[in-house]
C-alpha positions in Angstrom: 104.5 151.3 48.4 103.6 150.9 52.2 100.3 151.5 53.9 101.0 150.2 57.2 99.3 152.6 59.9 102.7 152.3 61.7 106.2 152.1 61.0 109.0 150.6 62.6 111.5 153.2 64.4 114.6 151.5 62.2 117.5 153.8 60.6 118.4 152.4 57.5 115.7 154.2 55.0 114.3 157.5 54.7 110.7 157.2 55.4 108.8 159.6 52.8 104.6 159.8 53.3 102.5 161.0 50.4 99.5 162.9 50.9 97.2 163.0 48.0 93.6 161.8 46.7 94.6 160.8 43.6 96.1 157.2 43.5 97.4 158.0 39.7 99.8 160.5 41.7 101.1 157.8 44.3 101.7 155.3 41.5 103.4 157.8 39.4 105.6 159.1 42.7 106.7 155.4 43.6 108.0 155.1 39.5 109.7 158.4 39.6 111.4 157.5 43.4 112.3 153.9 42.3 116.2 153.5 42.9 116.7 156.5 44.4 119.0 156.4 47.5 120.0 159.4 49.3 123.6 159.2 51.8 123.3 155.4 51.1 119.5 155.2 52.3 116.6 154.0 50.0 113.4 155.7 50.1 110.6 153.9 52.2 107.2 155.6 50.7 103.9 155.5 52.7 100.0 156.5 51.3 97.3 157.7 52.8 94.6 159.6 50.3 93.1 162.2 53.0 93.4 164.9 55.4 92.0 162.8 58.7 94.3 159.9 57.2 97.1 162.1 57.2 97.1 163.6 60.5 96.5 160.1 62.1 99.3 158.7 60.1 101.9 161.8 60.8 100.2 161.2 64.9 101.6 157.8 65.2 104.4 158.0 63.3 106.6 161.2 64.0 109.5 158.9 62.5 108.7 160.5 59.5 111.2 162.4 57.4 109.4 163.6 54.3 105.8 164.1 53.2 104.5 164.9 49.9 101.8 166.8 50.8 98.6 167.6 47.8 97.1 171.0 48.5 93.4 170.0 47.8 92.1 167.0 48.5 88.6 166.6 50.1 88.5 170.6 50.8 90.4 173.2 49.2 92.4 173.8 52.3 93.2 170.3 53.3 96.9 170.2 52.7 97.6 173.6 54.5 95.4 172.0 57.7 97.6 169.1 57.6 100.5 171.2 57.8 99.0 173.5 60.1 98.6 170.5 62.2 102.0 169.2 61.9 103.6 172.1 63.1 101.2 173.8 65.8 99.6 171.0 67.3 102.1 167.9 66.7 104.9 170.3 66.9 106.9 168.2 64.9 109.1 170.9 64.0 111.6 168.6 62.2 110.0 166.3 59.3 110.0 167.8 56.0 107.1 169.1 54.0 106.5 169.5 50.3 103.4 171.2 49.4 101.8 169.7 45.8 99.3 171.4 43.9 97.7 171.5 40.6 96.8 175.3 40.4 99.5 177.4 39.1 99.1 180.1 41.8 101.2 179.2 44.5 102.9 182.5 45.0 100.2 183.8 47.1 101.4 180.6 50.0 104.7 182.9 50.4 103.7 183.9 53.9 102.2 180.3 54.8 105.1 178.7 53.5 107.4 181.1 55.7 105.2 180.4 59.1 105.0 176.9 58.6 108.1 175.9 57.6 107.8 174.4 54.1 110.7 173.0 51.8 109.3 173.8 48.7 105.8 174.3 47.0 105.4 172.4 43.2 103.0 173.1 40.3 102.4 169.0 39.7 102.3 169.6 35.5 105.1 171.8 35.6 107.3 169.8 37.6 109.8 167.3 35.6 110.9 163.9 37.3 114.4 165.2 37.9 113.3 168.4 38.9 111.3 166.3 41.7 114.0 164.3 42.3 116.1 166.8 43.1 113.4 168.6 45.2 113.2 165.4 47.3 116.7 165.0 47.8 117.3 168.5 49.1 114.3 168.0 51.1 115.9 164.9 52.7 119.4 166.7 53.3 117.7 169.4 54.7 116.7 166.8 57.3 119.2 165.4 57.8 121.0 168.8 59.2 117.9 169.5 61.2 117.8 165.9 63.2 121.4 167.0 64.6 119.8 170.4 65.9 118.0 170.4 69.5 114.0 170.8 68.8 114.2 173.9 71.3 116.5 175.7 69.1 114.4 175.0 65.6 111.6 176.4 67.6 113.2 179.4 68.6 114.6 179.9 65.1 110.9 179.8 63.7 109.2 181.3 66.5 107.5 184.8 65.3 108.1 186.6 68.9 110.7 184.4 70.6 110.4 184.6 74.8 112.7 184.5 77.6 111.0 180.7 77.7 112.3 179.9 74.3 115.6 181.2 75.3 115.7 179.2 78.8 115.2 175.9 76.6 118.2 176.5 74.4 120.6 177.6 77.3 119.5 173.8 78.7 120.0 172.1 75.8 123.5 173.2 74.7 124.5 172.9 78.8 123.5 169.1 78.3 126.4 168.7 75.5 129.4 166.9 77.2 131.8 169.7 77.0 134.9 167.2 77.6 133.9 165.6 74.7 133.7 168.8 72.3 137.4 170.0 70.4 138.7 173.8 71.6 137.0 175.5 68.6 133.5 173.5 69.6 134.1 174.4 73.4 134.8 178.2 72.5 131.3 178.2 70.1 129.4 176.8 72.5 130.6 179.8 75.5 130.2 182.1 72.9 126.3 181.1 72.0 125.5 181.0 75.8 126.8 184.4 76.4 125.0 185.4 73.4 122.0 183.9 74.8 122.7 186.0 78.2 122.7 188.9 76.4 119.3 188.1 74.1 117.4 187.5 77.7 118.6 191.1 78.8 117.3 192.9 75.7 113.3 191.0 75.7 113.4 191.8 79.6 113.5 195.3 78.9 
């Protein structure tokens, strides 16, 4: 288990940050994670045990691929701000989060889950330790297929009423791919999303 208020920018682990007040929780997280290695990476696992703690940690370190995140903590709300956080202000539209909680109704976090891009949302007593293993590793996959994806186009993809703005910064990203370096099928996907693109910006300008 790490505490270090900043992490070193290295590839070779997947850098996983729990979120929770209870320290019986982190203990228990770091037995159930022990071993685990996901596309040949082990799990690096941070703790910090409140909101402002969280936010500052997430802040300095946007390196971060995964965070188990407790619902309630000092307020009943404090998981959802951190998230709120991570997303609108941060706009770290890439790490991972897994919302934890120890009330049953979760169901009713459909539409914040949606807005803010959650992985998944666990009962903590209902969850077995493969169950959570498995939730991690998805989460972690999930990742990994987002970190090849241009932040402009994730943004677009969760943006509620996409602009002509979000659009612009798509068109630039995929015209800074080196086309002489994409194969045929690549080079014909790549005309076909900009002209798709073209025609997007014509239908918001009306």
């Amino acid at each position: 288990m790490e505490n270090n208020s900043t992490i070193a920018p290295e590839t070779t682990t997947w850098h996983i940050l729990v979120v929770d007040d209870d320290r019986d929780v982190h203990a228990l997280t770091n037995i159930v994670l022990e071993n685990i290695q996901v596309y040949n990476k082990k799990l690096t696992i941070y703790s910090v045990y409140s909101e402002k703690d969280a936010c500052e940690f997430i802040q300095n370190n946007p390196q971060i691929n995964l965070i188990l995140l407790d619902m309630i903590m000092e307020d009943d709300d404090s998981g959802l701000n951190v998230a709120k956080y991570i997303r609108s202000e941060l706009k770290n539209l890439k790490v991972r989060i897994i919302l934890r909680s120890g009330n049953s109704d979760i169901d009713s976090l459909n539409d914040f889950v949606h807005k803010f891009d959650i992985s998944d949302c666990k009962i903590k007593n209902e969850l077995s330790a493969k169950q959570f293993r498995n939730s991690i590793i998805a989460a972690i996959e999930e990742y990994d297929d987002l970190s090849e994806i241009p932040t402009e186009i994730i943004a677009f993809d969760t943006a509620e009423n996409p602009s002509i703005k979000h659009i612009e910064s798509i068109e630039k990203s995929l015209k800074r791919l080196e086309v002489s370096e994409l194969k045929e099928d690549q080079r014909y996907d790549l005309e076909t999303a900009l002209e798709s693109l073209n025609q997007l910006k014509g239908i918001i300008d009306k």
